[in-house]
N, C-alpha and C positions, 0 to 999 in steps of 0.2 A: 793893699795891693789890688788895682784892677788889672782883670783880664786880658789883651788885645793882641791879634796878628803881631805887632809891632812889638810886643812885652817877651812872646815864645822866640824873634829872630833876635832881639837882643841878649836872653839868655843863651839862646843856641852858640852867638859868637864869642859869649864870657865865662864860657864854662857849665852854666845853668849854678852858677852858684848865687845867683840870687833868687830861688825858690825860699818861700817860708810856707811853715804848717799852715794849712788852711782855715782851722780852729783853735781856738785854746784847750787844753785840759785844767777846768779849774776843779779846785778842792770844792765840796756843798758849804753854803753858806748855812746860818743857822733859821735864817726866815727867808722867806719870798714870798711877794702879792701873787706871783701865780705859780704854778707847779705842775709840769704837763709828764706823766706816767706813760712814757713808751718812745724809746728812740728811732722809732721807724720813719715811714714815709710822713702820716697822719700828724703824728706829733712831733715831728721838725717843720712839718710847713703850718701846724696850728700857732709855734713858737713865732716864728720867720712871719705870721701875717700882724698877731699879737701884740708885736714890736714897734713893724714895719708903717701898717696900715693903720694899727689902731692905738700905736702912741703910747702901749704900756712900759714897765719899766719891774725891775726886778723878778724876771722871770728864769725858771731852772726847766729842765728837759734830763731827765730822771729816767736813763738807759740799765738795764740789767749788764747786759754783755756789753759789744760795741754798739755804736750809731749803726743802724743800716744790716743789724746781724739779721734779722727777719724777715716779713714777708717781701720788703720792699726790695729785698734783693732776691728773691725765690719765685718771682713772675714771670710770664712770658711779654711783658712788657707792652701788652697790647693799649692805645688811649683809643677812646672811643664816643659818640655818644646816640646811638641807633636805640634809642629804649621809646616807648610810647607811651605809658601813663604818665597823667597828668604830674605826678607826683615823685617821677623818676626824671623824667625828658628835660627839664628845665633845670636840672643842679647839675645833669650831667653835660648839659652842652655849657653850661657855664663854667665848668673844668674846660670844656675843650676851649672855649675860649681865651683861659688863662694858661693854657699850654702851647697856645699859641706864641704868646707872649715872656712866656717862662725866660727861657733862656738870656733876654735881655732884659728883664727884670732882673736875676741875681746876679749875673753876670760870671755864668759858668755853661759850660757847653755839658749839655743833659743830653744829646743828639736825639733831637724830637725830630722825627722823621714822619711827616704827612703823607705817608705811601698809600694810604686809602684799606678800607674793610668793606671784603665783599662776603656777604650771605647767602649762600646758595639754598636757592630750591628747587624739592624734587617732584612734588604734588599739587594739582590746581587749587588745591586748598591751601597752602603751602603758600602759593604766591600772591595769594588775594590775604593772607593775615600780612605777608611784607609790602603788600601795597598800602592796608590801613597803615600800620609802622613806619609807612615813611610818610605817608601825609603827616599824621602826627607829628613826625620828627619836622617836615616842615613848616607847619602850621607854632612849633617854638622856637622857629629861627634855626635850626641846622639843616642840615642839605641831604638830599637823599637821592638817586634815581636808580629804576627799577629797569633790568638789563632783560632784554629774552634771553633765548639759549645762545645764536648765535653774536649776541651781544657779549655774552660771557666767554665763546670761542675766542672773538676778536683777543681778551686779554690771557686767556691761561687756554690757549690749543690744547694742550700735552693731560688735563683733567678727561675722566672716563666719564664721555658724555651717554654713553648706550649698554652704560650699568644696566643687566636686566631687572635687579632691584628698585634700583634707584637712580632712575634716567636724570639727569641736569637738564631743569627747565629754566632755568635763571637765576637771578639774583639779586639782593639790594643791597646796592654801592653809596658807599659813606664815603666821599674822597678826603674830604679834611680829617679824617681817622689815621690810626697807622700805631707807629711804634717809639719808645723812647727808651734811651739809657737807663736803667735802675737805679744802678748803683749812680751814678752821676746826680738824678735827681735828689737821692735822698746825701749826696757830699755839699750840691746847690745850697739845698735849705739850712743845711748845717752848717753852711759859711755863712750866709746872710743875715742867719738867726744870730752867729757869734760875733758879725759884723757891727750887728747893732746891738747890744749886749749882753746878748743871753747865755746865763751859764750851760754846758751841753757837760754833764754829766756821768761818765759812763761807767760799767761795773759796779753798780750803786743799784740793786732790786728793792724793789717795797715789797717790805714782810709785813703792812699793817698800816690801819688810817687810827687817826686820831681824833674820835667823835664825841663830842660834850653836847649833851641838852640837843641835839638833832643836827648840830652844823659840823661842819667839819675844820679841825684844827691842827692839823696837820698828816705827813705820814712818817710810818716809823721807814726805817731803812736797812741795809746790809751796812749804811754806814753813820748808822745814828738818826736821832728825828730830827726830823726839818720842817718846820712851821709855817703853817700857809693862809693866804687868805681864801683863795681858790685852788682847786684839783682838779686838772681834766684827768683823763683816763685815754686812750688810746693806745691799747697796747693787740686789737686783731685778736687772733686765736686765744687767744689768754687772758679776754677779757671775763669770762666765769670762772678763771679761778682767783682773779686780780679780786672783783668786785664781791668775790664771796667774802672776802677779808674786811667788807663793808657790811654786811649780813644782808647782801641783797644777791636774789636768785636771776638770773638774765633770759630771755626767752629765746636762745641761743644754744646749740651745739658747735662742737668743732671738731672740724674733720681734714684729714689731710688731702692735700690735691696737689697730685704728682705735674712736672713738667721733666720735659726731655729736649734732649740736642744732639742732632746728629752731627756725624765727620764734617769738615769744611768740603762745601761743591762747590760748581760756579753758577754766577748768579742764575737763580731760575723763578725766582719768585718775587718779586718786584712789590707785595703789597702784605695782607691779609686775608686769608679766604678761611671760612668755614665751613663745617659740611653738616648739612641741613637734616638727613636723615641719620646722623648717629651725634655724638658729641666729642668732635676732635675739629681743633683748627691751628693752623701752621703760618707761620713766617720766616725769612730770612735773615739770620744777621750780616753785621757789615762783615766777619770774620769766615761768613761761608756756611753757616751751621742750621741745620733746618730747626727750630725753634718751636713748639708744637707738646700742645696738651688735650686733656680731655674732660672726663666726670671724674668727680672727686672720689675717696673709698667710701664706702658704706657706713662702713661702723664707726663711730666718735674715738679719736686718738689725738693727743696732744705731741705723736713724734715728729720729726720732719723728714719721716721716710712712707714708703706706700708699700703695697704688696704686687705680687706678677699678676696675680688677675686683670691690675687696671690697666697696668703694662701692655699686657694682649691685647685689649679691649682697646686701647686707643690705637694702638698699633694696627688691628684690623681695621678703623675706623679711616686710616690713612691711607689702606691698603683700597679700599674701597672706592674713595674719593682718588687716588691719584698710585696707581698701582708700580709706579719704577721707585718710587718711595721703599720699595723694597729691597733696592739693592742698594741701599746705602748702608751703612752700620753707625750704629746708635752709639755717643761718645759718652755721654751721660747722665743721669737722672738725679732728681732732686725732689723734695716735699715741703709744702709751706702751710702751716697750720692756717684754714679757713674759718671763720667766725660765723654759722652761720644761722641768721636768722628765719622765721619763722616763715614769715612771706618773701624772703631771697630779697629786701629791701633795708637797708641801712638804721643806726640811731643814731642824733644829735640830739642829745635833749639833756635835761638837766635831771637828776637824781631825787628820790622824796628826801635824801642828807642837804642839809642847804650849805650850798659851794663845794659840791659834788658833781661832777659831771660826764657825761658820757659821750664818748665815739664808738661806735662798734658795728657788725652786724653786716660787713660790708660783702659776705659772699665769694661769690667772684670778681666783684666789680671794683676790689680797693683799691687795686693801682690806677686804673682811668681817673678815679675818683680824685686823688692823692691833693692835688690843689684846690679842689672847690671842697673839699673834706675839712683841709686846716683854716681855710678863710674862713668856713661855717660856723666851725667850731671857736674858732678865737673870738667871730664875732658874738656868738652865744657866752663866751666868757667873759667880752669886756661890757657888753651891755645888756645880759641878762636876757636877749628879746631873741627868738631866732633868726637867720638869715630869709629873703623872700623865699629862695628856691631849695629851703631845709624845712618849709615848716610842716610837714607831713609826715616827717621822720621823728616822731614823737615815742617816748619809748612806751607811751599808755596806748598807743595804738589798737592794740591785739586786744586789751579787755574794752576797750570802746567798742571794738567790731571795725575798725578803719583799716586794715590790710595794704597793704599798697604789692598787691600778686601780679607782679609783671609777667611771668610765665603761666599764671594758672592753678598752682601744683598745689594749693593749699597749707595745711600747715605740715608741710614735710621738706624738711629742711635738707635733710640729702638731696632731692630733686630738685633743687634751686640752683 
C-alpha cells in the first residue's frame, strides 16, 4: 500500500476500512545473512538501507520489547548538523541531507520540520568560537549565519536580552535544522525495511553470541539461536551490556538524559533555540507543548528515569534564558538511556570478533544522526569498507590517540 492525499480521502469516505498493519509480525527464522541487534531508530534504518540501497537479502532486525520502545522515541526530536570538526561536520550534514529527503523516500509522513536551530551567545568569546563553527559548517556544505543581538530580537523578542549574567549577544542560525516526528521515523523505517523484506522481529532479546575460532556464528535469543553470517549491534545505552555477552569492554558509559513537555500554549516558538550559558534548549510541538531538555545525570544508570536535581537544573536553565517559561506547568517527563562515549563522538566500526559489528556511542547526537547512522552502518555491513563520512569513527580511536572532541571535555564522558 502507498501513502497519498488521494489514499486518506478515499478511506475517510469508506469507512477507513481499508487500512492494513504497516509491518508484518514474523516468527525468527533459523538463519539470516544479516542480523541487526536493536529495534530502535539505528537499527531499523541500518535494516531499510541494507535492503534498499545495498541489495541485500535475508535480513532480521532482533527487537527485545517493541520497535521504537527506546531511545528513538525518548528524544526531543531535534535534526541538526552545526558541529565543526572535521570528523563530525561531514556525516552529520549528510544525515541532514537524507532527512531532507526521508519522507519521500519511504513514503510515510515522519513530519520533518526545517524550523531552523539557533545557538545563542552570551560572551565575545562565545561568539568568535560560533563564528569559527560556522565557517566550518560551511566550508562542508551546510549553512550557517551568525545573527547579532538585534538580529536575534528581530526573531524571539520575548528572550531576556539584559540578563545581568548572561546578556544575549547573538547567535548561530542553522535554518535547514529543526525538528521531526520520532515515533513516525522509527514506524518509516520499519515499513520500508518490511516492504522490502526484512524480518522485524520483536520481543526476541539476545541473551548471547555465538563465537567459534574468533568469527561469529550466530546469537542465542529469548527465543532460541539464530544463525548468522553477520551481526550489527545497535542497540544505544545498552550497548555495554549487549557487547559484554561478546567479552568485549566498550569505551562507553551510559547515563540517563531526562527530557520534558510542558501544557499545550500557543504558538510561541517557531524554531530551536539553545542557551549558550547553561545547558537547556527548547522547541514547540505541533500539539502546543514546550519540548525542552538539558545535561544528562551524573552518575551511570541504565533506568529511563532521572532525579530532581536535573529537573531544577534545567528548569532554571529556562528560567534564565526566557523567564514567562515559568508560568507554564510541566505535563511530563521522561528518560532515555545515553551511550556515552569517551570523546562525545560516535562508533561504526567493525569488532576484533570477525562479522561482529558495532553502532554505538552516539551521546547526544543519535537522533539527528538516525539516517546517516543506518546507511553507514549497513554500508560497513555489506562491504566490509567504511562509509566516506564514518571513517573516523573507528572504535580503535582512543588507543591510537585520534579523539575526535568536538566539545573539548576530554575523556569525560558525563560532560559530553
Amino acid at each position: 500500500m502507498r501513502y497519498s492525499g488521494f489514499r486518506v480521502i478515499k478511506e475517510a469516505l469508506t469507512g477507513h476500512k481499508g487500512w492494513k498493519p504497516i509491518w508484518r509480525n514474523p516468527d525468527p527464522q533459523p538463519a539470516y545473512d544479516y542480523v541487526i541487534v536493536g529495534g530502535g531508530g539505528h537499527g531499523l534504518a541500518t535494516a531499510y538501507y541494507l535492503a534498499t540501497t545495498f541489495k541485500k537479502a535475508r535480513i532480521a532486525v532482533l527487537e527485545k520489547s517493541w520497535l521504537g520502545s527506546g531511545n528513538i522515541g525518548r528524544n526531543t526530536t531535534i535534526i541538526r548538523s552545526n558541529y565543526m570538526l572535521p570528523g563530525n561536520e561531514p556525516f552529520y550534514e549528510f544525515s541532514m541531507k537524507l532527512w531532507e529527503n526521508l519522507e519521500q523516500e519511504f513514503n510515510f509522513n515522519a513530519m520533518v520540520s526545517q524550523r531552523g536551530i539557533l545557538n545563542l551567545c552570551h560572551t565575545d568569546a562565545q561568539r568568535d568560537a560560533f563564528r569559527r563553527r560556522g565557517n566550518a559548517m560551511i566550508f562542508a556544505g551546510a549553512d550557517a549565519e551568525l545573527l547579532d543581538r538585534e538580529g536575534v530580537r528581530r526573531m524571539y523578542p520575548w528572550l531576556n536580552f539584559d540578563n545581568a549574567r548572561f546578556p544575549i549577544k547573538g547567535g548561530l542560525l542553522q535554518r535547514r535544522a529543526g525538528t521531526a516526528r520520532h515515533d513516525g521515523v522509527a514506524w518509516g523505517y520499519a515499513r520500508g525495511a518490511d516492504l522490502a523484506g526484512v524480518d522485524l522481529i520483536q520481543n526476541c532479546e539476545v541473551t548471547g553470541f555465538r563465537i567459534e575460532g574468533g568469527k561469529i556464528r550466530g546469537v542465542e535469543t529469548s527465543r532460541g539461536y539464530i544463525a548468522a553470517g553477520k551481526v550489527g549491534v545497535a542497540v544505544a545505552g545498552s550497548s555495554g551490556r549487549v557487547m559484554a555477552q561478546a567479552g568485549m569492554r566498550l569505551p562507553i558509559e551510559s547515563h540517563v538524559l531526562q527530557a520534558f513537555v510542558s501544557e499545550g500554549l500557543k504558538p510561541t516558538i517557531d524554531g530551536v533555540i539553545t542557551f549558550g550559558a547553561g545547558h537547556f534548549y527548547v522547541s514547540q510541538s505541533d500539539k502546543g507543548g514546550l519540548v525542552f531538555g538539558g545535561d544528562i545525570d551524573g552518575y551511570n544508570s541504565y533506568a529511563q528515569r532521572g532525579n530532581m536535581a536535573v529537573i531544577e537544573d534545567v528548569a532554571q536553565g529556562g528560567m534564565a534564558l526566557m523567564p514567562a517559561i515559568g508560568r507554564a506547568r510541566l505535563l511530563r517527563v521522561w528518560g532515555g538511556i545515553m551511550d556515552m562515549s569517551m570523546d562525545g563522538s560516535p562508533i561504526i566500526d567493525k569488532t576484533p570478533v570477525e562479522g561482529l559489528y558495532l553502532n554505538a556511542g552516539w551521546c547526544y547526537g543519535g537522533f539527528k544522526a538516525t539516517p546517516a547512522s543506518g546507511y553507514a552502518f549497513a554500508h560497513l555491513l555489506a562491504t566490509d569498507t567504511p562509509h566516506d563520512t564514518a571513517k573516523a569513527y573507528r572504535l580503535d580511536r582512543f588507543a591510537r590517540g585520534y579523539p575526535i572532541d568536538e566539545k573539548g571535555m576530554g575523556a569525560t564522558p558525563n560532560l559530553h
